[in-house]
C-alpha positions in Angstrom: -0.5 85.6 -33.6 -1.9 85.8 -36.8 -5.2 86.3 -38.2 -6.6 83.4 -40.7 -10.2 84.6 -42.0 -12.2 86.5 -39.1 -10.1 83.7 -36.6 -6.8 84.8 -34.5 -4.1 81.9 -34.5 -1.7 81.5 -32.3 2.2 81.4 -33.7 3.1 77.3 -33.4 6.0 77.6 -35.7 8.3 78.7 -33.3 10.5 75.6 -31.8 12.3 75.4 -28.9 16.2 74.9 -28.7 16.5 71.6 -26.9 18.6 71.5 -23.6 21.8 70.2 -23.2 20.8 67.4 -20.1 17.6 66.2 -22.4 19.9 65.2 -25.8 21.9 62.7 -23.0 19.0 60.8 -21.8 18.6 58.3 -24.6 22.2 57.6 -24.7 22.6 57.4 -20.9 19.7 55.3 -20.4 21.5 52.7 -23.3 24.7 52.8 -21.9 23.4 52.2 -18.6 21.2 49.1 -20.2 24.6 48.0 -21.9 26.9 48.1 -18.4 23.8 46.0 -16.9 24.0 43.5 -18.9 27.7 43.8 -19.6 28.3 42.8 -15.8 26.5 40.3 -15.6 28.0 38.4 -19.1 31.4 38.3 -16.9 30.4 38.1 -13.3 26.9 36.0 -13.2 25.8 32.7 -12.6 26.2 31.9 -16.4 28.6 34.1 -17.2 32.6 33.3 -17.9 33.6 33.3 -14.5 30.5 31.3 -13.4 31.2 29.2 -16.4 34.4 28.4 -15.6 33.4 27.4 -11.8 31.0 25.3 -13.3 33.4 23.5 -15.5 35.5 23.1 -12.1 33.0 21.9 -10.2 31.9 19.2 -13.5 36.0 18.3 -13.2 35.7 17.3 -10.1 32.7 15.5 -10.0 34.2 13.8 -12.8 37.4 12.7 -10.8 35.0 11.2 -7.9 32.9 9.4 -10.5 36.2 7.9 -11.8 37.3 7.2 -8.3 33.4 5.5 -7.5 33.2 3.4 -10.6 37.0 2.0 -10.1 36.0 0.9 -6.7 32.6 -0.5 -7.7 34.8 -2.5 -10.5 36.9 -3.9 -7.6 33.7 -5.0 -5.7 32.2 -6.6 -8.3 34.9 -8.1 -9.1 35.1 -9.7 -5.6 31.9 -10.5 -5.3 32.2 -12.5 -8.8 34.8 -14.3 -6.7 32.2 -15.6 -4.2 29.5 -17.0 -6.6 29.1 -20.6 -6.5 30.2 -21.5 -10.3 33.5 -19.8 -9.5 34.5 -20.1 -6.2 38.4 -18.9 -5.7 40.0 -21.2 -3.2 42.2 -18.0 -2.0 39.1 -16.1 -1.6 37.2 -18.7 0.4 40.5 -19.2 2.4 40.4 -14.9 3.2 36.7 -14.5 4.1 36.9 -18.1 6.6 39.7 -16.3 8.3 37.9 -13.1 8.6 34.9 -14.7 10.0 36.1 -17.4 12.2 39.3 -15.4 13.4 41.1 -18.4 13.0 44.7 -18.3 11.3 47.8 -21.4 10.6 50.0 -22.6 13.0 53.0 -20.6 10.8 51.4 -17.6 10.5 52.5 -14.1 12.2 49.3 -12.5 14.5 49.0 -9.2 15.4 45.7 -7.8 17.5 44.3 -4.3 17.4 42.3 -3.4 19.8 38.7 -2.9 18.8 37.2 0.5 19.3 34.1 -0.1 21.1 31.4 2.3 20.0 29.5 4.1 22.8 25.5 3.5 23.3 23.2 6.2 22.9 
């Protein structure tokens, strides 16, 4: 203590040496922080591996599209086949057939039996 004036003061110039466990808080706390995020850059939704299941998953979604927009070619095609300013003999002769079950004295039949569907 010392004595300013007529006043006793106590000694605040004395510091404490810090401990050894409260220096590693910051740094623990940071690196912590750091892993958190770290993880989930590789392992989350966005992250590389999730990227690169994404990029699968776009791949094949790409395939089907490719697959779906052949076949829709071939369809409209076919059906460009039917209209009535360009009607394809061969494609008249294959739907008549289809429809009426009817076939040429020269031809080869073979029947499949149907697979009737049960009633609810």
């Amino acid at each position: 203590m010392y004595i300013v004036g007529s006043a006793i003061v106590p000694a605040t110039t004395r510091q404490r040496k810090k401990s050894f466990l409260r220096r590693l808080i910051i740094p623990s706390v940071a690196t912590a922080v750091l892993a958190y995020f770290g993880f989930h850059a590789l392992n989350g939704e966005f992250g590389l591996v999730g990227r690169a299941r994404i990029e699968r998953e776009v791949a094949d979604l790409q395939s089907q599209l490719d697959v779906l927009v052949a076949e829709r070619q071939e369809l409209t095609a076919r059906v460009s086949l039917l209209r009535p300013e360009s009607l394809d003999p061969d494609m008249i002769d294959e739907r008549a057939r289809l429809n009426l079950n009817l076939t040429q004295a020269n031809e080869l039949t073979i029947l499949r039996p149907r697979v009737l569907q049960q009633q609810h």
